[in-house]
N, C-alpha and C positions, 0 to 999 in steps of 0.2 A: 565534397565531404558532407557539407548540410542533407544535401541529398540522399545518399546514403545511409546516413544516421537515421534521416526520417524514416526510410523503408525500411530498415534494418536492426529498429532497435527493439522490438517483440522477440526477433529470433534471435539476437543477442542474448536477450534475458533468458530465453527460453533454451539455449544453449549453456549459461551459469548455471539455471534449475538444474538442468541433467546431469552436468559436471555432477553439482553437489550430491545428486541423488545417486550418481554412480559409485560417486568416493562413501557413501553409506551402505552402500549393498553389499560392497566390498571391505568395509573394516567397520560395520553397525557391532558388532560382538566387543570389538575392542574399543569404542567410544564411549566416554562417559554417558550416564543418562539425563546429561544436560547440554552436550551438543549437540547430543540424537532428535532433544526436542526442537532446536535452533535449526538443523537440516530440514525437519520436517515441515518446518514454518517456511523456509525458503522453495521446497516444494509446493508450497501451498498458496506461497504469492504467485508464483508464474504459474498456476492454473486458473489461481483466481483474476490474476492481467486478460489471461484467453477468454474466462466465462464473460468478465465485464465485455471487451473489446469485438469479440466475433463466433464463440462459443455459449447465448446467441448473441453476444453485443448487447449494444443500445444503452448502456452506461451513460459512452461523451455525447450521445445525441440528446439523451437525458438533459444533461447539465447543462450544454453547451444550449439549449433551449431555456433553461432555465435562469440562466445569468444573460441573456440576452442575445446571445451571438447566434447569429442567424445562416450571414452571409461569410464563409470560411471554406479555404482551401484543401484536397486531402493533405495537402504535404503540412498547410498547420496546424490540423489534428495530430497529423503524424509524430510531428516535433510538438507539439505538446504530449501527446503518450511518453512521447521522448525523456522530459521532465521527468515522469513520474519514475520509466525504469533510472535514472541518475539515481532518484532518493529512494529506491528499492533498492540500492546496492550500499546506503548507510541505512534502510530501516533493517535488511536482514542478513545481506552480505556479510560486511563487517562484522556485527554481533557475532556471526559465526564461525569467521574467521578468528578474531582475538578476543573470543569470551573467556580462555582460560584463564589469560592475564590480564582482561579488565573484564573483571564480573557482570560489573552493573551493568555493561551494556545490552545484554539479556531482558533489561526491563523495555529497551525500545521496543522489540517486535513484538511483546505482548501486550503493552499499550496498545500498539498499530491493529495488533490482533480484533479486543475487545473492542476497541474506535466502530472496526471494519463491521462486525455480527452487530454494533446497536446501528451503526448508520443504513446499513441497509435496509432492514427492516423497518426504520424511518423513512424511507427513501422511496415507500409503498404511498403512503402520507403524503408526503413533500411532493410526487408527482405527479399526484392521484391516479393511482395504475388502480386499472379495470382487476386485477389478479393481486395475490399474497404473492408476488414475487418481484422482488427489483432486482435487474441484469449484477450476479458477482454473489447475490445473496444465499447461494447453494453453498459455493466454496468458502465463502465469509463464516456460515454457519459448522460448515462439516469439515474444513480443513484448516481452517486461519483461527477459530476460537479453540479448537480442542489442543491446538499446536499452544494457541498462548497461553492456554490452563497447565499444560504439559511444560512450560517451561517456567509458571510461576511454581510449582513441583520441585522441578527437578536442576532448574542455575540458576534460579534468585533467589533461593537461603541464601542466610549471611549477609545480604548487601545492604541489609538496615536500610533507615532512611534515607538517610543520607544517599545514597546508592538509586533509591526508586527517586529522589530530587532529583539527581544528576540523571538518570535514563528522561524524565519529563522534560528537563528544561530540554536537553538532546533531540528528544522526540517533536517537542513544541517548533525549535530552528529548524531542523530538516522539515517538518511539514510546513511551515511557514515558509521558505524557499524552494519547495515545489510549487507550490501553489503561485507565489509569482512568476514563476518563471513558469508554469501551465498555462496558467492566463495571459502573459506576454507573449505567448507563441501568437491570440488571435488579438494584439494589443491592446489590453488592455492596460490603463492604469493599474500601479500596483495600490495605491490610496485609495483605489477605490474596492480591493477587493474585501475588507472587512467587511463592507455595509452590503456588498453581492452574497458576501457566505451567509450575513446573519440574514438577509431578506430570503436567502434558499432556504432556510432551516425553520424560521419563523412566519415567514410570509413576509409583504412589508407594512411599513407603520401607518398607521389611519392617523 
């Protein structure tokens, strides 16, 4: 089953994308213009999984150089992608499934969204790439930021603050439990991954 999972959880995701995008093409007239934009974010993650991963890749080889790991298995990449699709089915799944009845959860994927369009373009920086472009940052830009503009529009009226609190803390644990358990695929400590993320992002301390 481990096995399995590993190879097979891209076209898992990639088979939920479609679903969703199917069940749009066929009742878009009749969905609100706030779960239209919640579909089109979940299309927009599994293009953007593809551009990072092999359309053309180089994302985890990115990182996985940049936090240190050198020496790793395809099968613990694979289970670490693995990770990420789990928490892409609470960063956009869910939401779009029961945004009618719980609003605010509309505030995750737009968070996720806006995360995704600044970190990439960071991430030009952070790995000093020869080119304006880091692997993810096409679709980050053109499909995942106009999706999350599009649904601070059209489902997160109403949710007050209270509401954009409750999607953060939300978004804060689900990112926070991927990322252990991304890194635990090639063992890492999870104690250690604060001071891995803030030395990706800032370099480290002199």
């Amino acid at each position: 089953m481990r096995e399995l999972w590993a190879k097979s959880n891209i076209w898992m995701l990639t088979a939920a994308g479609a679903a969703v995008a199917m069940y749009m093409a066929l009742n878009l007239g009749a969905m609100p213009a706030g779960q239209r934009a919640l579909g089109f974010f979940v299309v927009a993650i599994t293009l953007h999984e593809w551009e990072e991963g092999h359309f053309p890749g180089g994302f985890y080889e990115l990182m996985t150089k940049k936090f240190g790991v050198e020496d790793y298995t395809r099968e613990q990449a694979d289970l670490s992608h693995g990770a990420v699709v789990v928490a892409i089915a609470f960063f956009a799944f869910v939401p779009f499934l029961l945004w009618e009845r719980i609003p605010w959860l509309a505030g995750i994927p737009a968070i996720l969204g806006f995360f995704e369009a600044v970190i990439h373009i960071m991430g030009i920086k952070i790995h000093n790439l020869p080119h304006p472009y880091s692997p993810g940052m096409a679709t980050a830009l053109l499909c995942l930021l106009p999706s999350s503009v599009a649904i601070v529009m059209f489902a997160t009226p109403g949710i007050g603050a209270g509401g954009w609190a409750l999607a953060t803390v939300c978004y804060l644990a689900i990112f926070a439990c991927m990322e252990v358990m991304v890194w635990g695929a090639f063992g890492i400590d999870p104690h250690t991954i604060p001071s891995l993320i803030r030395r990706t992002i800032t370099g480290p301390r002199c």
